[in-house]
C-alpha positions, 0 to 999 in steps of 0.5 A: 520532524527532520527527514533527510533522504541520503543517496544510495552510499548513505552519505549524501543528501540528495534532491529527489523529484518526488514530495519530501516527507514533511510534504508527504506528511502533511498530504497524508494528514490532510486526507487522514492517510495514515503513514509512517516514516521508518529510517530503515533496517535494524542492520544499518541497511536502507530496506524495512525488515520483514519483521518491521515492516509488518509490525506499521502495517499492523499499527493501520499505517503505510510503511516508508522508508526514509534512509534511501531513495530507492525505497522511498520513491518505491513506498510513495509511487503508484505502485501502492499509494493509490491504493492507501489513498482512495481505500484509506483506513479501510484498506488495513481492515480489509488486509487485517482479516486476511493476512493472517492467513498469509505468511509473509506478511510484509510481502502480502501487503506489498502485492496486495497494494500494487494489485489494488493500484493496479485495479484502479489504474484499470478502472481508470482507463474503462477496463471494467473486466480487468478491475473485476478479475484483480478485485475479485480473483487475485486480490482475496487469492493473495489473501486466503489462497486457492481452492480448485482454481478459484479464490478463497473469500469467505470474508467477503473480501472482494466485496468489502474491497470494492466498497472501500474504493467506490466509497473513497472514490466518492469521498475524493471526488472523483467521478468515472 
């Protein structure tokens, strides 16, 4: 596998402080985070399209993008990793069963992920309160929407999401 990450101008490989995609790669395989490296848009352009992008999100993997830095920082960092990391497998699962119900795709997954990780850095830092609302209000209201204010969940979602991290929290060893 040969990955080169070209600064923004698409021309130039640059090094970046963050783990090169074999590293990655490799990371991935050694807690069985499914991943996909994809070396950008149709247009010639950096960004993943919508359509693309929805398709390895469909496929049970993470999408990356490989042609720019910006976005391959952006795929990688905390905004959605540690969702893919501590959920796994699980996490496509979970936005399988709701995200035909959203439309954009690609953008649910996004937001969905960030307010995952966003949950966990919540939980990591003792705020209960705050881990509960993102998991049982926001993340199944980006899913399936709003019904008089409240969330739509008749699958469980919130539920089978707090499962997947408390069991990927065992799984990483990780104790709170």
């Amino acid at each position: 596998m040969d990955f080169n990450i070209y600064d923004d101008d698409g021309t130039t490989i640059i090094d970046v402080l963050v783990p090169d995609p074999m590293r990655l790669q490799k990371a991935a395989d050694t807690l069985g985070i499914p991943i996909h490296f994809e070396p950008g848009g149709r247009d010639g352009g950096s960004r993943i399209s919508a359509e693309r992008y929805a398709e390895i999100v469909d496929s049970g993997h993470h999408p990356i993008g490989t042609e720019s830095q910006m976005y391959y920082e952006h795929d990688i960092k905390v905004d959605h990793m540690p969702a893919l990391i501590v959920c796994g497998k699980e996490l496509f699962s979970i936005f399988e069963t709701g995200s035909k119900y959203y439309e954009g795709k690609a953008h649910a997954y996004d937001i969905f992920t960030y307010n995952i990780s966003k949950a966990l850095k919540c939980l990591f830092a003792g705020d209960t309160e705050e881990y509960q609302r993102i998991i049982n209000v926001v993340c199944p209201g980006i899913l399936y929407g709003y019904r008089n204010g409240k969330p739509v969940d008749e699958l469980r979602t919130a539920e089978r999401l707090d499962a997947a991290i408390k069991q990927g929290l065992q799984r990483l060893s990780i104790e709170l």
